[in-house]
N, C-alpha and C positions, 0 to 999 in steps of 0.2 A: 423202616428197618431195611437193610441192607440185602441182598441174596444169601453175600456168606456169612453173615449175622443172623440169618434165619435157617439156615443151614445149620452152623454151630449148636443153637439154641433147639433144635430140633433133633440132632445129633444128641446131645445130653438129656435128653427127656428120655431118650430110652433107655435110660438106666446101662449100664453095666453089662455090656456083651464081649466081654474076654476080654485080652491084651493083645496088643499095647494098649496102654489110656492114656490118653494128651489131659492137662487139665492147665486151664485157661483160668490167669488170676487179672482182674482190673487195679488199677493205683492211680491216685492222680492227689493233685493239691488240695482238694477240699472231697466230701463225700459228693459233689456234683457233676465233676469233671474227670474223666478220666484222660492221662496222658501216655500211660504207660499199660502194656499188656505183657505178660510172660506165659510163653510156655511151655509147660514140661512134658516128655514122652517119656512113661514109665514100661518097661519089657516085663518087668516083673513086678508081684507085692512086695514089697519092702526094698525091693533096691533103687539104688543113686537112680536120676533120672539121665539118658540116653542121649536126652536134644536136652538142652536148655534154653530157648531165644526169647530175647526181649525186644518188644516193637513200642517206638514212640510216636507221639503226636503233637504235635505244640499250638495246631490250629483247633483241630477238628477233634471233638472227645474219641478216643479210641475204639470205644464199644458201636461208635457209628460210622465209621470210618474206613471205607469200600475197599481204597487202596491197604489197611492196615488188617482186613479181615482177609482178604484174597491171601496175603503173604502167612495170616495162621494155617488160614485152608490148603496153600501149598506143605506146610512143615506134616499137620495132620497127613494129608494123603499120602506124600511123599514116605511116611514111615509107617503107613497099613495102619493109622489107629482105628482100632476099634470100638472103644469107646471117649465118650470128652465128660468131664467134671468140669462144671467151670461155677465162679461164684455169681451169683446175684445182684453186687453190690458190688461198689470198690472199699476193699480191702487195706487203705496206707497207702501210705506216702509214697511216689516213684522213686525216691533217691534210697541207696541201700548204707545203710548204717555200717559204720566201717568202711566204708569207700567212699562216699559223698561228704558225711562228717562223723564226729568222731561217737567209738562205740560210748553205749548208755547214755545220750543227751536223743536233743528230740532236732527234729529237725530245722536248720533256722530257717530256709525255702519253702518251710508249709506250717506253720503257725495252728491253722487249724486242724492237723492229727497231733501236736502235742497234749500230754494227759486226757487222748482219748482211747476208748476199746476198739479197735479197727476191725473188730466186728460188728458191733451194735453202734459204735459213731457214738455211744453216751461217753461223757466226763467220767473220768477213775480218780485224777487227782486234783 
């Protein structure tokens, strides 16, 4: 694992120490690979997020990806977060519905999240 992947992961173990909170989502083509990272800086509960960035990868899966972690770890420090949420697993697809293709179909670039739960990776339809 990385420095700023052990960092991160170490950072969100301790649960919940005030705001801001970053929270760190993975996405990629299959539930194997991640290509894509997003993340958001929340100032407040319940409001819009503050930063929103998206970092991609097309070699190297995201979640291991030194040059792709240093650039979260810059957005985190740069905006005093104080706490990170990040998910476990990858979450869906990189490509965003309505911008990449069209709203309510599935994606035709990743085959493997259509008619799945992109949280659990089981079959829905």
């Amino acid at each position: 694992m990385s420095k700023s992947g052990y960092y991160l992961e170490k950072k969100a173990k301790q649960g919940f120490r005030g705001y801001p909170v970053a929270t760190l989502a993975f996405y990629g083509p299959t539930a194997d690979f991640a290509s894509k990272v997003a993340v958001a800086v929340f100032r407040t509960e319940g409001g819009e997020p503050e930063v929103l960035e998206r970092f991609f990868s097309e070699g190297a899966d995201a979640r291991f990806d030194e040059g792709i972690g240093e650039r979260v770890l810059s957005v985190i420090q740069s905006h005093r977060v104080q706490s990170v949420v990040m998910t476990d697993s990858i979450i869906g697809c990189p490509h965003e519905e309505g911008v990449d293709y069209p709203e309510g179909t599935s994606c035709p670039q990743c085959p493997f999240w259509a008619g799945r739960d992109r949280w659990t990776q089981e079959r829905i339809q």
